[in-house]
N, C-alpha and C positions, 0 to 999 in steps of 0.2 A: 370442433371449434364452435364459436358461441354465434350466435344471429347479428351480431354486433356487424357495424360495417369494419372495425378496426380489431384484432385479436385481442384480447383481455392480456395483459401480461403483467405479477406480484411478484414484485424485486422486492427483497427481506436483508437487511443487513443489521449485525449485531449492536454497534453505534450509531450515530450518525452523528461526529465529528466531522474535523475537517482534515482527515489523515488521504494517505493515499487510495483506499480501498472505494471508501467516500467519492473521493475525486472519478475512479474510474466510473463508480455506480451513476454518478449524476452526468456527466459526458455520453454514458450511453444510453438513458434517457432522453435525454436531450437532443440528439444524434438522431434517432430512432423516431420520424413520426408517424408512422405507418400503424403503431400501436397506441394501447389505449396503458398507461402504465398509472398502476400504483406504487408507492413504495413505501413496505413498511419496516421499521425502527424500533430499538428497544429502548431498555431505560436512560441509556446514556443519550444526551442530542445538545446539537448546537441551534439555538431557535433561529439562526439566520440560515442556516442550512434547510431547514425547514419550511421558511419564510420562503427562500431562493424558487425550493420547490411548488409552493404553490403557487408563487407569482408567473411560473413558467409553465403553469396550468396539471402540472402533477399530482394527485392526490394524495395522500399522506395518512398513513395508522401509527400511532404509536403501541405498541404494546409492551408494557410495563418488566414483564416478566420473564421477559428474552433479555440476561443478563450476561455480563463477562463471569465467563466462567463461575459458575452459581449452580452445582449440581443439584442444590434442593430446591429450586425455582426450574428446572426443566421440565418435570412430567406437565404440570402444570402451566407451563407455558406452549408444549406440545397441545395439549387437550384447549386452551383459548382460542389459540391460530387456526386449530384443527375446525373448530364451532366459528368463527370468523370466514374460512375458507370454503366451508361446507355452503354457507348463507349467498357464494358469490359464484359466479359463473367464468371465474379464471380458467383462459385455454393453457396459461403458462406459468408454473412458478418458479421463479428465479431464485436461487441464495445466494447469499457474500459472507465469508469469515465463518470461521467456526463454528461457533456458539449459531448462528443464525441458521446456518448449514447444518447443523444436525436438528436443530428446533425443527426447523422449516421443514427438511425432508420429510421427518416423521411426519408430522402434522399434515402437509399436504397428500401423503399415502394414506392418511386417515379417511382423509376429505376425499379421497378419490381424482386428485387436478390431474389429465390426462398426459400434462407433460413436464415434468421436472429437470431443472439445469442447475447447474451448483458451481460456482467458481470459488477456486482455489487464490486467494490473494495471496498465503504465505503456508511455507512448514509448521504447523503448529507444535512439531514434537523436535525438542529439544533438550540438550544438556544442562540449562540451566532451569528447566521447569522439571516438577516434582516426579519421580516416575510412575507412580502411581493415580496421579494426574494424567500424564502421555499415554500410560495402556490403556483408562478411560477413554480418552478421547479417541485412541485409537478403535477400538470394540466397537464405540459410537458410528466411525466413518463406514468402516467394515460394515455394519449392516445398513447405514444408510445410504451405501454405493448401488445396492440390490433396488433398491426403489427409483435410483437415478439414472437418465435419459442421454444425460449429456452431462459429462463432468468438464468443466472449462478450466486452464490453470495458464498462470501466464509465464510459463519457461518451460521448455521440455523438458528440463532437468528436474524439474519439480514432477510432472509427469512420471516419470523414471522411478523417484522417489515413492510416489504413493503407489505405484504397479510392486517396487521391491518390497511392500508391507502389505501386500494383497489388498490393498483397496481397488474395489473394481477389475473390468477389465481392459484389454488396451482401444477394443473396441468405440469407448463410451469417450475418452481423452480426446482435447481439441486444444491444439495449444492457441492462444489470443493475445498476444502482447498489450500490456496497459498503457496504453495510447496519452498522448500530452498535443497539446497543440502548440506545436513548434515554433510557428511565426512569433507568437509573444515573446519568447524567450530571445530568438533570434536577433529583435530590433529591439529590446527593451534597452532605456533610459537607466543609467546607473545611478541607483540611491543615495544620495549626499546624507543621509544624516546616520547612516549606519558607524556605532563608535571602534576608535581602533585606530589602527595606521595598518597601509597597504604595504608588501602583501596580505591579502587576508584568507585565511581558512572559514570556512564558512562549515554548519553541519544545522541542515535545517528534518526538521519533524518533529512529532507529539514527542514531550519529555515524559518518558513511562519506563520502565521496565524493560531487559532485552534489547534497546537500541545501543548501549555500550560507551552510554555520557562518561562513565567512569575511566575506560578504560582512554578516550579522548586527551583524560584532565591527565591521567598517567602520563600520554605521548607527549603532551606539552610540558607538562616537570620535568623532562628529558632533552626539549630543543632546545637553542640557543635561542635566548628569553630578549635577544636584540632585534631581531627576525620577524616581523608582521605580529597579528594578533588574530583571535581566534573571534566569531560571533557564532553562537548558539541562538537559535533562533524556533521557536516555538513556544507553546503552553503544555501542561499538564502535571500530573501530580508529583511529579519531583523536581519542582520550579525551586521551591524554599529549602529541599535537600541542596539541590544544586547550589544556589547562592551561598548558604552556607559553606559547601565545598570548595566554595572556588576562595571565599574571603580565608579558608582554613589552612588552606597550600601557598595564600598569596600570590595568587594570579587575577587576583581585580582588577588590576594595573596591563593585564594580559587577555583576557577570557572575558565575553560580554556575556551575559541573557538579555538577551532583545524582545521576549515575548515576542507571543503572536502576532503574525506582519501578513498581509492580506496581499503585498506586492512582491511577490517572490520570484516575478522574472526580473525586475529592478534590482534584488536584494543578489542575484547572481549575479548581473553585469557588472555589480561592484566588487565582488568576491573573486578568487586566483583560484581557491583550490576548495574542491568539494568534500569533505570528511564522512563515512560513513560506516563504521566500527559496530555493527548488530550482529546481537546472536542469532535473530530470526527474521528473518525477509520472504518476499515472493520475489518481484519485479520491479523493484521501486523505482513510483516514478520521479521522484526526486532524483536520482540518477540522471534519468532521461532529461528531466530540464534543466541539468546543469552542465549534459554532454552538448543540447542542443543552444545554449547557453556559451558555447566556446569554454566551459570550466573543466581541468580535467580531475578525474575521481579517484579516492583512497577510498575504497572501501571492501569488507570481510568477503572470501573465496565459499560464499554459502547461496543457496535456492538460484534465482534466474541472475542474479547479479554478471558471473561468468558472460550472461548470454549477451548482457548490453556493456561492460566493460569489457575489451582486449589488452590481456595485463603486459604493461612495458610499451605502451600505443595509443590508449587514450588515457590511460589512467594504473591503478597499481593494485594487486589483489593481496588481499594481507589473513593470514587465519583469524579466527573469533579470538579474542581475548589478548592477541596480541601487538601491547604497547609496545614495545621494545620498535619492532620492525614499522608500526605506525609512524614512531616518530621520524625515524630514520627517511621514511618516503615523503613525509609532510614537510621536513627538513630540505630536502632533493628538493624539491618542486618549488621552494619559498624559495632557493637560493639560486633558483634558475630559470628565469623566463623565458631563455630560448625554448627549453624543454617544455614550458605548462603551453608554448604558444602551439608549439606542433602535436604534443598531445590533447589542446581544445579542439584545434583542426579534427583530428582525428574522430573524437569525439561527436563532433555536428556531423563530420558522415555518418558517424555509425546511427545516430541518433534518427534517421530518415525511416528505419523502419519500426518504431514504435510512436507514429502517428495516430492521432485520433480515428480519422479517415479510417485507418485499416482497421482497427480495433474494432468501429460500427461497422461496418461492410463485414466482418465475421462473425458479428454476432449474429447481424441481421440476418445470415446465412444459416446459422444454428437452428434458431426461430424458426425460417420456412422451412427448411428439412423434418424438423419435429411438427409443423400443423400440413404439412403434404401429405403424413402416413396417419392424421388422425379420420 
């Protein structure tokens, strides 16, 4: 460990948007004072994210060339981090997502950082991404599991998952649930300018790829088009796809894009039913603040989701891809409020144990375990 009064500790993640991954990484920053933390960031960022963190005394690197999946931008993004790492006296280096997790590991093996930790936000290998793509990144984890200290992932099922593809051993796995701070949710004020008429489905996150917008506008071509209305709520690059799609099927009259909304425990209190139809997840915390939220959740039987929904109890568990049964349960729940009231109940119980609180207090536990034995 360094001479420092506080441990040195470089959290790496591959965006720094404002998705869920995001969310965890700066909560346990912020959590965490005991340490001295940087956090560095690749080409993609939201400059108030940024902002956020240095006003909260965090220090910040951008580096350029730690990109969303960009195989020709890796060796060289390895050898930057690796000559950036070397120059700094970190007792700990942190990753998040992929692309950052494999840069980072390398690069910190390079540099010699005496302890590496790596959290797993989601599956990154999937049916709808390319297979030759998946065995890359698989090859990638597989050898950068051999450098890593502490593999952190937030569902045991996800755990399970990468032990069944030889990544690592079970030794190295810590499961950490990604923590939300409850109370907000809990007592939040309902949004009055949200468009629509109640009941309302709500399905909030980054508009990209794999979250399953499509298969959504499917369920709703299918309900009975009297029946509440849907708000989509977020930013990204298939905002103008979207719009397009929804003016194409004729549900403008039905289906909002809200853009990005900065008050998303307001934007639940006014919301009945949580929508979340992805090919690929970790532990999302969007779940978590709409269980904690009284909302109860439709969403795909994929990664840690199982762990925070109880399907038929707080909410309903549906396969990827499939509209048919989506609609049918989004249907159920709009036309029944006894049912959404006792599976929100449900829901804020369960919701008690993916706390922020506990989320730091096990990190923070990972941390002295790894600088006890340096």
């Amino acid at each position: 460990m360094s001479d420092s009064k506080q441990p040195r500790v470089f959290q790496l993640i591959t965006r720094l948007l404002k998705g869920g991954a995001e969310g965890h990484l700066i909560a346990t920053v912020q959590g965490l004072d005991r340490y001295e933390f940087t956090v560095g960031y690749g080409s993609e960022y939201v400059q108030s994210q940024v902002d956020f963190l240095e006003n909260a005394g965090v220090s910040t690197k951008r580096f350029p060339l730690v990109r969303h999946y960009n195989p020709i931008t890796t060796v060289p993004a390895v050898l930057s981090l690796a000559w950036y790492l070397q120059r700094r006296d970190f007792d700990i280096v942190h990753t998040n997502s992929t692309e950052a997790g494999i840069i980072g590991r390398f690069a910190a093996e390079l540099a010699g950082v005496p302890n590496i930790v790596h959290t797993v936000h989601g599956i990154p290998f999937s049916t709808d991404r390319n297979d030759i793509l998946n065995q890359f990144v698989l090859t990638c984890e597989r050898q950068v599991a051999s450098y890593t200290d502490r593999i952190v992932t937030n569902a045991d099922i996800i755990t399970e998952d990468y032990l069944q593809r030889n990544i690592g051993t079970v030794e190295q796995y810590t499961t950490v649930y990604s923590g939300v701070e409850l109370d907000a949710f809990a007592d939040a004020t309902p949004a009055d300018d949200l468009p629509g008429k109640r009941p309302r489905i709500v399905m909030i996150g980054r508009l990209a790829e794999g979250k399953g917008h499509g298969v959504l506008l499917n369920a709703i071509e299918s309900m009975n088009e009297d029946i509440g209305s849907v708000c989509i709520v977020g930013d990204g690059p298939l905002y103008d796809e979207l719009e397009v799609e929804i003016l194409k099927r004729g549900l403008d009259g039905r289906v909002f894009l809200t853009g990005f909304r900065d008050d998303i425990p307001n934007v639940l209190a006014a919301s009945d039913v949580l929508a979340l139809p992805s090919f690929r997840e970790g532990t999302p915390r969007v779940i978590t603040e709409a269980m904690a939220s009284g909302v109860p959740v439709v969403a795909t039987d994929i990664a840690g989701i199982p762990e925070q929904v109880a399907d038929g109890e707080s909410g309903y568990l549906i396969p990827t891809g499939d509209a048919k049964t989506l609609g049918q349960r989004l249907e159920q729940l709009l036309l029944d409020t006894e049912l959404r009231h006792r599976m929100g109940q449900q829901g804020t119980e369960r919701a008690e144990r993916f706390s922020v609180e506990t989320m730091v207090e096990k990190t923070d536990e990972i941390y002295q375990d790894l600088l006890g034995k340096d």
